[in-house]
N, C-alpha and C positions, 0 to 999 in steps of 0.2 A: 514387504511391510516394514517399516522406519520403527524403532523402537519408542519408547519413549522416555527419553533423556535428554536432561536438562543441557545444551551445551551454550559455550560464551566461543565469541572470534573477536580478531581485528578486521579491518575494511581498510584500502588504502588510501580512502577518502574521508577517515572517519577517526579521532585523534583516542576517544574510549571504544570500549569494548562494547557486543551487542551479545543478551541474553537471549535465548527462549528455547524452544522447540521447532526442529523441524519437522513436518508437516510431510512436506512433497517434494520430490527433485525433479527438474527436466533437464532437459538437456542444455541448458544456459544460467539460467534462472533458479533459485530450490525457496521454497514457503514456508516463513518460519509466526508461531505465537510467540509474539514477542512479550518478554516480563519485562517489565520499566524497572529502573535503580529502587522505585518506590515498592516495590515486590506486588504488582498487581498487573493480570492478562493487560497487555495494551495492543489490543489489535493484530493486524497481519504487515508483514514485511515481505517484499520479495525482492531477493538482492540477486546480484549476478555472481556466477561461480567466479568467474575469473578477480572477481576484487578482491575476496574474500580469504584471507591468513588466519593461522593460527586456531584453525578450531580444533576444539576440545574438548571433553566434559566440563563442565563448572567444577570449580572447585568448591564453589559453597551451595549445590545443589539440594545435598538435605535439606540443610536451614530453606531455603529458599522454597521447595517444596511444602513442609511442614507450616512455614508462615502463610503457603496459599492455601492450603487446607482449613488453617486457624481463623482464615480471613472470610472463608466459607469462598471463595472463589468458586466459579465452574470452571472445567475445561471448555477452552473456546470449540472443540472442535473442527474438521478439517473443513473449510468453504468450497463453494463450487467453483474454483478458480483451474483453470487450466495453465500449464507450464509447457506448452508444447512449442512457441514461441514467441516471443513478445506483443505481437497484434493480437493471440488470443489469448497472452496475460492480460493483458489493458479492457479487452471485449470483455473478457468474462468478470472479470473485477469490476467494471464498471455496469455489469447486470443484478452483480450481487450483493453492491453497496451506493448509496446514495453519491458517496463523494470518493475520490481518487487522490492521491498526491503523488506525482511523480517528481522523480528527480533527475534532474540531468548535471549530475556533477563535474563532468571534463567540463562542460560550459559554464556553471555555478556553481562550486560544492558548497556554498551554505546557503541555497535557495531553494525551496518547492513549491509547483505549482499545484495548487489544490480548485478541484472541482468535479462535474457532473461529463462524464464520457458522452459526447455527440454522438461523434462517429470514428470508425476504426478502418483504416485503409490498410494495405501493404505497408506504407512509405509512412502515413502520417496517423496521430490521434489529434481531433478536436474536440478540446473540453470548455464548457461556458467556468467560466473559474468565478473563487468564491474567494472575496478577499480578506485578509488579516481583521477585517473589521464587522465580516458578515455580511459583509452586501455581494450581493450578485452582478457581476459585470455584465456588461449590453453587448459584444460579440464575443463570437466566438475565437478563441487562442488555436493556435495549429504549432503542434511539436515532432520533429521527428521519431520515429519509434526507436531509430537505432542508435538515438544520442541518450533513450533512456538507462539510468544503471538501477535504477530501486527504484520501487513502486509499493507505496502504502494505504490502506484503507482499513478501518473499522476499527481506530484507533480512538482513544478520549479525544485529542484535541480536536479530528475531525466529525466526533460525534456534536462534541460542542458546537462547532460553526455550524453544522446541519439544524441542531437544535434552535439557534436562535437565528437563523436564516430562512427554513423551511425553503419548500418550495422555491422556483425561480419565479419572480412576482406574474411575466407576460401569460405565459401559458408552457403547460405541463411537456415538459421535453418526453420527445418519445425516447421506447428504450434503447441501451444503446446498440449498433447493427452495423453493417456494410451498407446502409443507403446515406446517401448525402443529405447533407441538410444546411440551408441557406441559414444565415445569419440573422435575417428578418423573419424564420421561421419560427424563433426561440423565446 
């Protein structure tokens, strides 16, 4: 059982520091509530161990504590996300939130592709992605799992797009799974 204590790290992708609670560790990957600079839950983070420097307790914990309480905040509590390794992070995150953002930093560190989990293989995830503007794009994106480093969901900004996006317009994507799904399925 993980306590529960507020800590802050560096990333070596990442030029400030990241607050919250961890959640859950596996063996690559550990699950954190993340608090924004704005001191308010913002969603789930799941970073990879190996980027990850310098963690610590927060130093400004109490305050930061005491303001979520003030704020009437809930604790997020823990999701049904699995860490066992990366295809069934992306699976289960993508079962248990409408939208995903993944990052693949060696290849873009200030870019994330955000959308709706297709499908989950070994090798690849296919996500119908949802753009900086709310619109839903017409195929399907295919990314490798193993150039994933962070994976986020259930965040404001992503609740936002979901919010003024809804649904994909065609028809309702099934959930996400190990079966294939064509492009003109979606």
């Amino acid at each position: 059982m993980l306590s529960r204590s507020l800590v802050r790290f560096s990333r070596r992708f990442e030029k400030h520091t990241v607050r919250g609670y961890v959640l859950d560790v596996g063996p690559l990957f550990f699950l954190l509530a993340l608090v924004s600079d704005r001191i308010w839950y913002d969603g789930f983070e799941c970073f990879r161990i190996s980027d990850v420097s310098k963690l610590r307790p927060d130093p400004y914990g109490p305050f930061v504590e005491q303001a979520l309480r003030a704020r009437g905040e809930k604790w997020p509590g823990k999701p049904r996300i699995s860490l066992k390794n990366i295809q069934e992070l992306v699976l289960t995150a993508g079962r248990a939130f409408p939208l995903v953002a993944i990052h693949r930093e060696k290849i873009d560190p200030d870019v994330c592709w955000i959308g709706r989990v297709v499908e989950v293989t070994p090798e690849i995830v296919r996500i119908l992605e949802l753009g900086p503007d709310a619109v839903w794009e017409t195929m399907l994106e295919e990314y490798r799992l193993k150039e994933i480093t962070h994976v986020n969901f259930g965040g404001d900004y992503e609740n936002a797009l979901y919010l003024v996006s809804g649904e994909p317009a065609k028809h309702r994507l099934p959930r996400p799974g190990r079966t294939r799904v064509k492009a003109d399925q979606v």
